[in-house]
Structures are given as structure tokens and as C-alpha cells.
C-alpha positions, -999 to +999 in steps of 0.1 A: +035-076+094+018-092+122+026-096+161+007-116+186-013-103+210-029-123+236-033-156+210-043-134+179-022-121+150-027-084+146-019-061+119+008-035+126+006-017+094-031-013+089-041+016+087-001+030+082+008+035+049+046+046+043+039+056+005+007+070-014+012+090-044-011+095-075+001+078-105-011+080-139-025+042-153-003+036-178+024+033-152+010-003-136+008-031-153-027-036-165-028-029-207-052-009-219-077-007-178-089+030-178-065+049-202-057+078-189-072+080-160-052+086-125-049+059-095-040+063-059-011+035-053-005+025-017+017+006+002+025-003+037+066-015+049+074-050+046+071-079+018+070-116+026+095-116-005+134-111-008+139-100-037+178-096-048+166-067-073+136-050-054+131-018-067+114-004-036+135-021-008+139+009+011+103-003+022+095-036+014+127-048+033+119-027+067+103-029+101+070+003+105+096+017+130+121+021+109+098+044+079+082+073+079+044+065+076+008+080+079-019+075+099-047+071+068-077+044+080-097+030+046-123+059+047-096+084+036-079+067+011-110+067-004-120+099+000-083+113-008-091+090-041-119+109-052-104+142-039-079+135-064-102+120-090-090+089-087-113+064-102-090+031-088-068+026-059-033+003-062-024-017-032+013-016-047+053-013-044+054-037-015+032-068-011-003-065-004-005-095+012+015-075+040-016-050+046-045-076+039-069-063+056-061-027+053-067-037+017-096-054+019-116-025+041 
């Protein structure tokens, strides 16, 4: 989710996550990537997507207003991470694409 400010897009979600919980691996969809072994999944609102049978469309279908979310800027996801010893992070439930750069840093 992006507005324009003064001729550049900017990010409105970076650094805003509305959901980060601590999953166990076998819950995403990568077969047999660090067994048992906990990941820190993350997501910002909105999806570029429409999906008729979203599973998480209380988020991916909303506006930042409109969600609870937390201020949490790239340094402490990673440190909550390894607080929690985490030893991946999932950019998840919405779509990353969304939150690019929040990804990427």
C-alpha cells in the first residue's frame, strides 16, 4: 500500500505490521526446510489479490487505518526473532509484495 507524496510512491505499511506470531515450520509450506524449528511469520494489511476464499481477509482486504498494527522497524523483527529463537522469518498471510521493502530491510 503505497500513496504519493510529492511525485514518489511511499510505503504506508513499512514498518507496521498488523500480525506477527511464532509459528512452528511445519505449518508453511516448505517440505522438509528446518524441521522443527520455530519462524517468526509477518504480515502487513492489504494484498494486491481478491481472493473469493482468502483465509486472512480480515487483513489482506483492509486499509492500515482500519487494523490494529505495530510499530516494529526491520531491526526488531530481527531481534524479536532471535529473542524467540527463531532461526527464519515469514513475510506471510497477506502478500509480501504489499510490504516490499519492509521485507527486503
Amino acid at each position: 500500500m503505497r500513496v504519493n507524496l510529492d511525485g514518489k510512491l511511499v510505503s504506508v505499511v513499512y514498518g507496521y505490521p498488523c500480525s506477527i506470531n511464532i509459528d512452528p515450520m511445519e505449518k508453511k509450506p516448505l517440505f522438509h526446510f528446518l524441521p522443527a524449528t520455530q519462524i517468526l511469520s509477518l504480515a502487513t494489511v492489504g494484498c494486491n489479490l481478491h481472493c473469493k476464499n482468502c483465509q486472512n481477509w480480515e487483513i489482506s482486504q483492509c486499509n492500515p487505518e482500519d487494523s490494529a498494527v505495530y510499530e516494529c522497524p526491520p531491526d526488531l523483527v530481527v531481534e524479536l526473532a532471535r529473542q524467540h529463537g527463531c532461526r527464519s522469518i515469514a513475510c506471510t498471510y497477506t502478500d509480501p509484495v504489499i510490504f516490499y521493502e519492509y521485507a527486503l530491510d
